[in-house]
PyMOL Python script that loads the backbone (N, CA, C, O; Angstrom):
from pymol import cmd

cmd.read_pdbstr("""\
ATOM      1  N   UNK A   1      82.162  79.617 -37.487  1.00  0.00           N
ATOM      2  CA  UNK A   1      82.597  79.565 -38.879  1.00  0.00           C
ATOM      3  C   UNK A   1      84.005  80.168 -38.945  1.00  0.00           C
ATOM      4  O   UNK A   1      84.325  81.270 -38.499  1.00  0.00           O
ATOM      5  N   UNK A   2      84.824  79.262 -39.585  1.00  0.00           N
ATOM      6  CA  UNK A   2      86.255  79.836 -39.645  1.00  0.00           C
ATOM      7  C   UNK A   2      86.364  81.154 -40.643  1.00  0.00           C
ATOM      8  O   UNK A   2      86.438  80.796 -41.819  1.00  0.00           O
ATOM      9  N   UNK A   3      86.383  82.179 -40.516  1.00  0.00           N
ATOM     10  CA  UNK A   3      86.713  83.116 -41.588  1.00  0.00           C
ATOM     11  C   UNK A   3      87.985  82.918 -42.389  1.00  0.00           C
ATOM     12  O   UNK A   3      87.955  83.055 -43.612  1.00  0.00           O
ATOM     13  N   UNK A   4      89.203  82.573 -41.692  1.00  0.00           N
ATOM     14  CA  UNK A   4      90.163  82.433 -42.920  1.00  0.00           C
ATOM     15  C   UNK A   4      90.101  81.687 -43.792  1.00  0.00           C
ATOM     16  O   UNK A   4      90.776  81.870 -44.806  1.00  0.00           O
ATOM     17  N   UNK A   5      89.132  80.444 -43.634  1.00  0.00           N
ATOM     18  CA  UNK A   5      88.970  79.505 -44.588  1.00  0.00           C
ATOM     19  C   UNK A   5      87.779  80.180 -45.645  1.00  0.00           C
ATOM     20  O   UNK A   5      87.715  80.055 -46.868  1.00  0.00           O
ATOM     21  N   UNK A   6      87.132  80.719 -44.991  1.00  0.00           N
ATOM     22  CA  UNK A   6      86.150  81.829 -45.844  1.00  0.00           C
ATOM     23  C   UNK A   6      86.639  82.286 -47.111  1.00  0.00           C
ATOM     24  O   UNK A   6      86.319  81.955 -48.252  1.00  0.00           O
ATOM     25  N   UNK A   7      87.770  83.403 -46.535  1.00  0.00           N
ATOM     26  CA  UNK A   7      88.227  84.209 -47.194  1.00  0.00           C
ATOM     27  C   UNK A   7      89.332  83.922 -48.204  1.00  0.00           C
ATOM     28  O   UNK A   7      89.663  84.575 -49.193  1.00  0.00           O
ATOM     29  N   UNK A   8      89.992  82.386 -47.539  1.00  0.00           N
ATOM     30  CA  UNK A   8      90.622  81.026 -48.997  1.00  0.00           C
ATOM     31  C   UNK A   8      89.830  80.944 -49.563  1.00  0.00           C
ATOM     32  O   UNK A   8      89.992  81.565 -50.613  1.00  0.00           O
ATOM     33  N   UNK A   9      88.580  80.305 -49.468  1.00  0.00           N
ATOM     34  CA  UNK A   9      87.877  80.042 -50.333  1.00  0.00           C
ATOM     35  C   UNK A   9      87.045  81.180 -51.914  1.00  0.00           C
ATOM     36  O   UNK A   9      86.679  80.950 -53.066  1.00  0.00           O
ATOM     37  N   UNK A  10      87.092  82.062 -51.231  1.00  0.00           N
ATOM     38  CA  UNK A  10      86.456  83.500 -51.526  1.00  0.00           C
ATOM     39  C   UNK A  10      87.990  83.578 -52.581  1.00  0.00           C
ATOM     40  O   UNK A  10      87.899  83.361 -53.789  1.00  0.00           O
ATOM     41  N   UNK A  11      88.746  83.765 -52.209  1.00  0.00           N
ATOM     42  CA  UNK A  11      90.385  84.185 -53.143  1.00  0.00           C
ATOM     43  C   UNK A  11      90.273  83.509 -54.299  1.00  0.00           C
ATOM     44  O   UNK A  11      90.378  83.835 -55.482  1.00  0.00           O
ATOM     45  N   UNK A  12      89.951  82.122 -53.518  1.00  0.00           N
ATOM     46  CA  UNK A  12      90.391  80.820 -54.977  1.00  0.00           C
ATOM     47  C   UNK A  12      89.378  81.276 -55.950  1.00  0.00           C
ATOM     48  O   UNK A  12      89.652  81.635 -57.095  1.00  0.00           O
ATOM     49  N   UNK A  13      88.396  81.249 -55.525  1.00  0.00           N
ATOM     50  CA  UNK A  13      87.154  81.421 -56.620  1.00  0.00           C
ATOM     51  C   UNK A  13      87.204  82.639 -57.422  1.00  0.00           C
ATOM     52  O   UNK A  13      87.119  82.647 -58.650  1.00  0.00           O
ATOM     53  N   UNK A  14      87.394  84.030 -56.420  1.00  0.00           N
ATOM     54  CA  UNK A  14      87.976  85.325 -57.198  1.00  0.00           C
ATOM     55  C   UNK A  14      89.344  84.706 -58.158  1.00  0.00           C
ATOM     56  O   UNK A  14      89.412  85.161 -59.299  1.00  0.00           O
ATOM     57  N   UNK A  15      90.054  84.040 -57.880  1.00  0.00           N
ATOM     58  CA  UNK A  15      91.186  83.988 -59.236  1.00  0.00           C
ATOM     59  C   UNK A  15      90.748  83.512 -60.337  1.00  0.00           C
ATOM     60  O   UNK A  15      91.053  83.863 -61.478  1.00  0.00           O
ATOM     61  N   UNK A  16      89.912  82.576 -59.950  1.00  0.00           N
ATOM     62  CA  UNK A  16      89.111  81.444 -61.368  1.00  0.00           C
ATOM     63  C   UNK A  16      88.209  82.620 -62.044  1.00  0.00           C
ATOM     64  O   UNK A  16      88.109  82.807 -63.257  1.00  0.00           O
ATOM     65  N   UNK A  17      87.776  83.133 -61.348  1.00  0.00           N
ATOM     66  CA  UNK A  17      87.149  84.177 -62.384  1.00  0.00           C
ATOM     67  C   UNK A  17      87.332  85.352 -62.697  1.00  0.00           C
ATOM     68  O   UNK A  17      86.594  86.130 -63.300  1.00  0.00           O
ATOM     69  N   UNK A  18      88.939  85.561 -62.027  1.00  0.00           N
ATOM     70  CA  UNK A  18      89.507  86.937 -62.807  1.00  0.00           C
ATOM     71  C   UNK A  18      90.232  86.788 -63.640  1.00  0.00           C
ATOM     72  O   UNK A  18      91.132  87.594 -63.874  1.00  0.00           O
ATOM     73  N   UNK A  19      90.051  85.813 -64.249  1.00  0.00           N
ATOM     74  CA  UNK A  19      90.612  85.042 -65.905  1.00  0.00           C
ATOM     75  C   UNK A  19      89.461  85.432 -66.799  1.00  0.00           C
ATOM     76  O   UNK A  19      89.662  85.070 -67.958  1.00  0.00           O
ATOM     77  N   UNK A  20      88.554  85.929 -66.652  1.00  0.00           N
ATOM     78  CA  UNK A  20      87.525  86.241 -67.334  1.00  0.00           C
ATOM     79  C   UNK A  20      88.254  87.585 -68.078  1.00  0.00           C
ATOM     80  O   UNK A  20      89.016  88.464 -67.675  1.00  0.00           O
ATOM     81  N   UNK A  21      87.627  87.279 -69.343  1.00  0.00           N
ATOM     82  CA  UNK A  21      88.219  88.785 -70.123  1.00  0.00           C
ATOM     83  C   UNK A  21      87.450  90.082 -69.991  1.00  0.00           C
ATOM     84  O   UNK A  21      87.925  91.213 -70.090  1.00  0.00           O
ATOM     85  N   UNK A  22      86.067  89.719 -69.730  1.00  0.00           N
ATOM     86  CA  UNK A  22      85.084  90.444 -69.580  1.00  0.00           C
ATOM     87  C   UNK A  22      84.822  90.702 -67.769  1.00  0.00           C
ATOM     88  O   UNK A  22      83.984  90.081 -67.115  1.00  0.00           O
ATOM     89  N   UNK A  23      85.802  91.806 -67.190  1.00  0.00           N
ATOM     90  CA  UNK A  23      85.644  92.217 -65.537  1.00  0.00           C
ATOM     91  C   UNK A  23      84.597  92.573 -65.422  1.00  0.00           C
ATOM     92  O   UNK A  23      84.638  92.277 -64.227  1.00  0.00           O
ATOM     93  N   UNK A  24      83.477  93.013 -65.552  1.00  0.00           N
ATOM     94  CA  UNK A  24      81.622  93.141 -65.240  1.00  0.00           C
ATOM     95  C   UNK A  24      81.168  91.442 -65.057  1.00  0.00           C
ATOM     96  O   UNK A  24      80.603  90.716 -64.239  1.00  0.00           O
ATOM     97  N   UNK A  25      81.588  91.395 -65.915  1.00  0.00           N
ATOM     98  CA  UNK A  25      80.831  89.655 -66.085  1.00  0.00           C
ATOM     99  C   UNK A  25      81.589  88.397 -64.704  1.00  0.00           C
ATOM    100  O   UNK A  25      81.312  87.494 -63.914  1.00  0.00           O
ATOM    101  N   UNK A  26      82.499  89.112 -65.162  1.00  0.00           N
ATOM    102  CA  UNK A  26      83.586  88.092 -63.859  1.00  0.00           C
ATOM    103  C   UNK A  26      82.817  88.147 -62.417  1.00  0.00           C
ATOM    104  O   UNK A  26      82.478  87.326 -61.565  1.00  0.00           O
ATOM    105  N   UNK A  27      82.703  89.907 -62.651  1.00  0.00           N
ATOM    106  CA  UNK A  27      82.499  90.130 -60.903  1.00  0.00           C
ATOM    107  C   UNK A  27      80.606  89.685 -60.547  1.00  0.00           C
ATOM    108  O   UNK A  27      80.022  89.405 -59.500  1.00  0.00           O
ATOM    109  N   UNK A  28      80.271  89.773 -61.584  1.00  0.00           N
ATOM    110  CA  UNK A  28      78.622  89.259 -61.230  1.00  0.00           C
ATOM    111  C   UNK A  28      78.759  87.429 -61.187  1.00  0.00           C
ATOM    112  O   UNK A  28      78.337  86.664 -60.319  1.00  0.00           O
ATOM    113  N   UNK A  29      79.317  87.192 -62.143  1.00  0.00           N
ATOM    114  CA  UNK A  29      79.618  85.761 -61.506  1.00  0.00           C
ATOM    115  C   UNK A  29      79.868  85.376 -60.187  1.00  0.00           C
ATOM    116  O   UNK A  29      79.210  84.784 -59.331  1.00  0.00           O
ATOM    117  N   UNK A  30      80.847  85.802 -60.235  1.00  0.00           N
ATOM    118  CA  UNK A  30      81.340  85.648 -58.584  1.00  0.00           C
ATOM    119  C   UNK A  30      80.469  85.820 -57.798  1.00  0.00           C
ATOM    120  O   UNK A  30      79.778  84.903 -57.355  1.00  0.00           O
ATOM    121  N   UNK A  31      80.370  86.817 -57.540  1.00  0.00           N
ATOM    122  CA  UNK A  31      78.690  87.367 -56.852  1.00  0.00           C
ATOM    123  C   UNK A  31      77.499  86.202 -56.857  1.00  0.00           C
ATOM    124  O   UNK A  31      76.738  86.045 -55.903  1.00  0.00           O
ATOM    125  N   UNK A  32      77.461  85.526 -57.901  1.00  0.00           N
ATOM    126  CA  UNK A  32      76.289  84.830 -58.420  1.00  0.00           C
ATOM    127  C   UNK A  32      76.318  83.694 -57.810  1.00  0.00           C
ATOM    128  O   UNK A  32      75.349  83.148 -57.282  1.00  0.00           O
ATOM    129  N   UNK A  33      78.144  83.029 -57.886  1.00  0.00           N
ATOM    130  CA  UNK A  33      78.586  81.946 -57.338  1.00  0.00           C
ATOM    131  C   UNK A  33      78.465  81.318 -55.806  1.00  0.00           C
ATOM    132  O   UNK A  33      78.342  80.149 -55.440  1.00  0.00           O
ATOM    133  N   UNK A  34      78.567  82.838 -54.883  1.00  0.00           N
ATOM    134  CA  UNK A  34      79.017  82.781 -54.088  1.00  0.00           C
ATOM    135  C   UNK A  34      77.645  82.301 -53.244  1.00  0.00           C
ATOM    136  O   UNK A  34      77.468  81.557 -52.279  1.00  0.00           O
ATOM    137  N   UNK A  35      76.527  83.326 -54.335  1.00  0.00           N
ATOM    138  CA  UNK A  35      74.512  83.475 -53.690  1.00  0.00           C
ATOM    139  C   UNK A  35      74.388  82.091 -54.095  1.00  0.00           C
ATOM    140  O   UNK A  35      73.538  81.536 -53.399  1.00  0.00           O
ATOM    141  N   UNK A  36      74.826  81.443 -54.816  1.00  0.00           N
ATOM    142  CA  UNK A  36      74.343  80.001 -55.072  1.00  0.00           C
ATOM    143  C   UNK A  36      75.198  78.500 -54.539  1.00  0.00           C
ATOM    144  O   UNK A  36      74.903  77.305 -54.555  1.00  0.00           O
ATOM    145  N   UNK A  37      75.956  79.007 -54.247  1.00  0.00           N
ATOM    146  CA  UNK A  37      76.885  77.726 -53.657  1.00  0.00           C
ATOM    147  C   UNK A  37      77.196  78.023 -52.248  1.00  0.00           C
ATOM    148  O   UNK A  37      77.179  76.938 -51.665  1.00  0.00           O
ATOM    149  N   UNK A  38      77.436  78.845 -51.528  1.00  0.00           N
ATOM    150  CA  UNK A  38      77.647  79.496 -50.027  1.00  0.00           C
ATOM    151  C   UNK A  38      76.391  79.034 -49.129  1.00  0.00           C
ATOM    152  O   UNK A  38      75.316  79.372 -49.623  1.00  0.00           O
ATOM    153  N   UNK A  39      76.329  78.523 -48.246  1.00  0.00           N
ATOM    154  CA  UNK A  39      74.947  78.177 -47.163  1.00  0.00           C
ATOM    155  C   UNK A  39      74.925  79.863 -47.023  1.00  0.00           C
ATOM    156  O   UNK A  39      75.907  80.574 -47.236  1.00  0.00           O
ATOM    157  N   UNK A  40      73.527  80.367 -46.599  1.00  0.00           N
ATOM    158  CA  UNK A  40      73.640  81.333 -45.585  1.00  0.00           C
ATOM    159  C   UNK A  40      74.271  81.596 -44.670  1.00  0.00           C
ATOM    160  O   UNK A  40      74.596  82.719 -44.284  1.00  0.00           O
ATOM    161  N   UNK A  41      74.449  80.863 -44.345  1.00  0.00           N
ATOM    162  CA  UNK A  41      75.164  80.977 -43.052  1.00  0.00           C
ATOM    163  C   UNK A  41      76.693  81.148 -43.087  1.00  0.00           C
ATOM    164  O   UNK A  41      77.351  81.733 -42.227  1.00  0.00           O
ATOM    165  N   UNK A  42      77.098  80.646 -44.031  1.00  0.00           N
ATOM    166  CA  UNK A  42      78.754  80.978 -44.644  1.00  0.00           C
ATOM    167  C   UNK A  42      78.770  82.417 -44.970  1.00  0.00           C
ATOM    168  O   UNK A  42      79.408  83.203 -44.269  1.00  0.00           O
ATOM    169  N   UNK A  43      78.063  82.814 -46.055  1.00  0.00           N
ATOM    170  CA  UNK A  43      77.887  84.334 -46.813  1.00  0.00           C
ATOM    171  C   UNK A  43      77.347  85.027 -45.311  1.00  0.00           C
ATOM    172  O   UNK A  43      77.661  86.218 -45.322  1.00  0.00           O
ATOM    173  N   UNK A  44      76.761  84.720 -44.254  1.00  0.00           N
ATOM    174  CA  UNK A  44      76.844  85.964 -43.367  1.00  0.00           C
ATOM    175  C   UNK A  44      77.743  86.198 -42.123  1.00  0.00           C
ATOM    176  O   UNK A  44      77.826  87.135 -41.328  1.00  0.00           O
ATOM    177  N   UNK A  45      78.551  84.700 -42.270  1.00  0.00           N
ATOM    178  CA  UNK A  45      79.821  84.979 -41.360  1.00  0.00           C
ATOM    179  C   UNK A  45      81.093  85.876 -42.304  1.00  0.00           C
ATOM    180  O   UNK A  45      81.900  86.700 -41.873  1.00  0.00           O
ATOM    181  N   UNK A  46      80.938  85.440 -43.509  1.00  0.00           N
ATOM    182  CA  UNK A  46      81.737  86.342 -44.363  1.00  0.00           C
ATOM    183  C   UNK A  46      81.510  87.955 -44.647  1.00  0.00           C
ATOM    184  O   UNK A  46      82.242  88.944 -44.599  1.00  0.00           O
ATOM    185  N   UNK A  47      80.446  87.772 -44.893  1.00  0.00           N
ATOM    186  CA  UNK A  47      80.191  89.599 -44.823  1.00  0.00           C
ATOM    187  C   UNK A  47      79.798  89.870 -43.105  1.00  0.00           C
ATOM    188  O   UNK A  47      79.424  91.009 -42.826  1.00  0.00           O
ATOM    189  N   UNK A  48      79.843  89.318 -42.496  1.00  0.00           N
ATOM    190  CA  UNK A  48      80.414  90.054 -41.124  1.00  0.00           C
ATOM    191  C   UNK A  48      81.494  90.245 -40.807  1.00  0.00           C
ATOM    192  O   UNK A  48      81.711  91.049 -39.901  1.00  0.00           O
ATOM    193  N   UNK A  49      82.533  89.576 -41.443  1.00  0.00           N
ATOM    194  CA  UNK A  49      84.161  89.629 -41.573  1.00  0.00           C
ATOM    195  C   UNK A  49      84.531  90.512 -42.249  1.00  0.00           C
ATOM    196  O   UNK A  49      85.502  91.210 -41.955  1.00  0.00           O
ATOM    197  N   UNK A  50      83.688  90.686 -43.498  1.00  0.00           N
ATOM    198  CA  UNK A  50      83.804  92.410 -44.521  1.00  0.00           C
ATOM    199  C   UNK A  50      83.509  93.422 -43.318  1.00  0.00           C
ATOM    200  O   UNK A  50      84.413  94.225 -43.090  1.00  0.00           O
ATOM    201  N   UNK A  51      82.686  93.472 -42.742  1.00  0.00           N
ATOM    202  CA  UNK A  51      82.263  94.286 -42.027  1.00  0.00           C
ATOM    203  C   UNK A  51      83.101  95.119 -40.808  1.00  0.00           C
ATOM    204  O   UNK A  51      83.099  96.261 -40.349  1.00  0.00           O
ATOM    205  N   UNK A  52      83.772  93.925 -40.583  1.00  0.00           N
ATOM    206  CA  UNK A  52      84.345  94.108 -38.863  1.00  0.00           C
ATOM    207  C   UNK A  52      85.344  94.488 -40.170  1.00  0.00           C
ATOM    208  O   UNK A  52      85.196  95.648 -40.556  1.00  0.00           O
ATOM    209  N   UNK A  53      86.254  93.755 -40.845  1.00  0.00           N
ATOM    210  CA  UNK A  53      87.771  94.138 -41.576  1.00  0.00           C
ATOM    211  C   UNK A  53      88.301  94.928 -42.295  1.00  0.00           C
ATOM    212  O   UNK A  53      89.486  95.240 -42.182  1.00  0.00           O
ATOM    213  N   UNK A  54      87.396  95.460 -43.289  1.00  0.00           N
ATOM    214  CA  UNK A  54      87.071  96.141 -44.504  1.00  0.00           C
ATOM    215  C   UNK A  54      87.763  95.615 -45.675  1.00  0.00           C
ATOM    216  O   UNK A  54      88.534  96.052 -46.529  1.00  0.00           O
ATOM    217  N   UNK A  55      87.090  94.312 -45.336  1.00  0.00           N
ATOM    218  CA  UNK A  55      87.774  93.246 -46.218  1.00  0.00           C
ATOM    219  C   UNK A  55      89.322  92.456 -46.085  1.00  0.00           C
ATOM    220  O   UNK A  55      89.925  91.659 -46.804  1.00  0.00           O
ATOM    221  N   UNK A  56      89.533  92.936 -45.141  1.00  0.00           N
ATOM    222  CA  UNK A  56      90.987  92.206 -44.904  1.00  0.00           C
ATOM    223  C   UNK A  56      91.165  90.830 -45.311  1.00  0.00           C
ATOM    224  O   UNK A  56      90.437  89.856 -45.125  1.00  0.00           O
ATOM    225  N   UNK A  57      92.458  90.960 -46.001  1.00  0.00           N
ATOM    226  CA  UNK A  57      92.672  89.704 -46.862  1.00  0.00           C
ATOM    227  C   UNK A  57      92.221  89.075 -48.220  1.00  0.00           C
ATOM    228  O   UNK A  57      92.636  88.039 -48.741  1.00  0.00           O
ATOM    229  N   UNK A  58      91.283  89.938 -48.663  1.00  0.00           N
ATOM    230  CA  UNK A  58      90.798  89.517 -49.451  1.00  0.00           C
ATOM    231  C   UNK A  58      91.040  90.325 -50.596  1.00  0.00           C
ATOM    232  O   UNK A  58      91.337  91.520 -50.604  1.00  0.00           O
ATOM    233  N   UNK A  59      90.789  89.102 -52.139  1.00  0.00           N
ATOM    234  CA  UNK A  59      91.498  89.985 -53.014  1.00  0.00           C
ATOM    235  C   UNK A  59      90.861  90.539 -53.830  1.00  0.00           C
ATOM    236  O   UNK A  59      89.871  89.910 -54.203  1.00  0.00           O
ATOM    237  N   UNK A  60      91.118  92.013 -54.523  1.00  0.00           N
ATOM    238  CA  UNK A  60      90.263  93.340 -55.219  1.00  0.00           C
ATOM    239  C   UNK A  60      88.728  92.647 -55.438  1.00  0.00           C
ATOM    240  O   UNK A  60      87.752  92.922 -54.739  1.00  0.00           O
ATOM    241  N   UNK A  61      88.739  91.731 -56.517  1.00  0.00           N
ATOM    242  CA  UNK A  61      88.251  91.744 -57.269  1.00  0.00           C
ATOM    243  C   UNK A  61      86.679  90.349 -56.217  1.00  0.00           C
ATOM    244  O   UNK A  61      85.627  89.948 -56.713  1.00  0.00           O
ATOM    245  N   UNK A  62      87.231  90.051 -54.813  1.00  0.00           N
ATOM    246  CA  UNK A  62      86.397  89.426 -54.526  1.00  0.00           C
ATOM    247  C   UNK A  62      85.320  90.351 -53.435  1.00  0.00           C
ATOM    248  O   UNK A  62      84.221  90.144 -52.921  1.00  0.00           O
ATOM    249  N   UNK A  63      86.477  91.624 -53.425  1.00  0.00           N
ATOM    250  CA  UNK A  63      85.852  92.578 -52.421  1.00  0.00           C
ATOM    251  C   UNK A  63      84.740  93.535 -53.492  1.00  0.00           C
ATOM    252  O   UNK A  63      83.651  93.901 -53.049  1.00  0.00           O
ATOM    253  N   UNK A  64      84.984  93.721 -54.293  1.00  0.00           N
ATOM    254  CA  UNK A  64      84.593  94.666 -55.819  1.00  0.00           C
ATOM    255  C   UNK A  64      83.163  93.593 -55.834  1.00  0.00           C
ATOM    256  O   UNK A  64      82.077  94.114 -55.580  1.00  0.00           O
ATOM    257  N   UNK A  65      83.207  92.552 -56.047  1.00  0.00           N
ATOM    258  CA  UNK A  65      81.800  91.947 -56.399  1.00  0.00           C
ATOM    259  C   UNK A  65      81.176  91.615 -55.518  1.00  0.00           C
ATOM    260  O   UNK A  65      80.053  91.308 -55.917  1.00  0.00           O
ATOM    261  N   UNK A  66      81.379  91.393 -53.557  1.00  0.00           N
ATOM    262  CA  UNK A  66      80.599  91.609 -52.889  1.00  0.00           C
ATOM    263  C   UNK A  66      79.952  93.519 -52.801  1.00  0.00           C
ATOM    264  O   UNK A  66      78.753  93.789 -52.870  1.00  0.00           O
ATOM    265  N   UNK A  67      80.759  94.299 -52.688  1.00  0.00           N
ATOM    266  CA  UNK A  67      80.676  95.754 -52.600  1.00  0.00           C
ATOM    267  C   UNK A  67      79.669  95.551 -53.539  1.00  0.00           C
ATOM    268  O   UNK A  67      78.575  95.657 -52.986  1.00  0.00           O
ATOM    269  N   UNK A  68      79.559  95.255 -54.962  1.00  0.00           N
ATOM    270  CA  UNK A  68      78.811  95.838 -55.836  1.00  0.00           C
ATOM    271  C   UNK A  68      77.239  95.247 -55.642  1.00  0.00           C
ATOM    272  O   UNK A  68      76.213  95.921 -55.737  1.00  0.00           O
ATOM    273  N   UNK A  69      77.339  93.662 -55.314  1.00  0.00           N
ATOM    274  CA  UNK A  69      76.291  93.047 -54.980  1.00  0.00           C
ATOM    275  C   UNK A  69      76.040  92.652 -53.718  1.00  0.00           C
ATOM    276  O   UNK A  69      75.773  91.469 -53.509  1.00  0.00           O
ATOM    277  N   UNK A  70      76.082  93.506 -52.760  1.00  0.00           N
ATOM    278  CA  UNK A  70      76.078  93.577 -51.261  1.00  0.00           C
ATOM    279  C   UNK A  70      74.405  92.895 -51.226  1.00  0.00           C
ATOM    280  O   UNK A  70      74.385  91.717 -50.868  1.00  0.00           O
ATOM    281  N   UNK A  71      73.045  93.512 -51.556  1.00  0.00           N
ATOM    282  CA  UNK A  71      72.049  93.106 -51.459  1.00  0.00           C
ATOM    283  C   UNK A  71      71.595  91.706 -51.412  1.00  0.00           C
ATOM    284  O   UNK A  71      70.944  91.114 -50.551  1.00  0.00           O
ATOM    285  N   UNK A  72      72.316  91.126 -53.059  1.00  0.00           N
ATOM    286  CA  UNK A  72      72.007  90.069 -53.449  1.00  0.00           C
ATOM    287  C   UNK A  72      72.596  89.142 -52.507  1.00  0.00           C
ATOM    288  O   UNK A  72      71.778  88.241 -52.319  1.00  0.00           O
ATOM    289  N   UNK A  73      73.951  88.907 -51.639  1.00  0.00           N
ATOM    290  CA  UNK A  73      74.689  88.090 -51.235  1.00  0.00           C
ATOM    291  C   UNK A  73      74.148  88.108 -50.036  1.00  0.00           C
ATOM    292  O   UNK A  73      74.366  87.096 -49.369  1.00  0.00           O
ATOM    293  N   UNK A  74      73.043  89.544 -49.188  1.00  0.00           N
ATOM    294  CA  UNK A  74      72.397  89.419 -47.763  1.00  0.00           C
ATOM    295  C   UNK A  74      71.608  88.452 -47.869  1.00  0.00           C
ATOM    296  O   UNK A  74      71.837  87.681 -46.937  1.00  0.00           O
ATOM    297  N   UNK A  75      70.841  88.102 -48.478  1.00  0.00           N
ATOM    298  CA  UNK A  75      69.587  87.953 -49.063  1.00  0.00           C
ATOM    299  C   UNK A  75      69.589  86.082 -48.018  1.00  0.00           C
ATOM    300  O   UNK A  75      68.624  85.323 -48.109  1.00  0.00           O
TER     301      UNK A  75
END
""", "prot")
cmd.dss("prot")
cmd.show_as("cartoon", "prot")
cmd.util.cbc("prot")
cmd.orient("prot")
């Protein structure tokens, strides 16, 4: 699994929803987006890339809503 394309993908989607006025709501979206549209197998090459990087590359607000919903996105 390519991680930089991961972590494009992960950016684009964090921007679309850091237009949200409401940042709680944004970041559970995202979160929500990622548990419902991501194969498994994408979401655990990506949070193994959080893991090894401490997020490298990636932006606040896509690192903020895995951090917060770490559980939900193992799953």
């Amino acid at each position: 699994m390519n991680t930089e394309h991961l972590v494009k993908m992960a950016n684009q989607i964090g921007s679309f929803f850091s237009t949200m006025p409401d940042r709680d709501q944004a970041i559970a979206d995202l979160a929500t987006h990622l548990k419902r549209f991501w194969e498994p197998r994408m979401r655990k090459a990506f949070l193994e890339h959080i893991e090894k990087t401490q997020g490298e590359g990636l932006d606040a607000i896509v690192l903020e809503a895995v951090n917060r919903h770490m559980q939900q996105l193992a799953v």
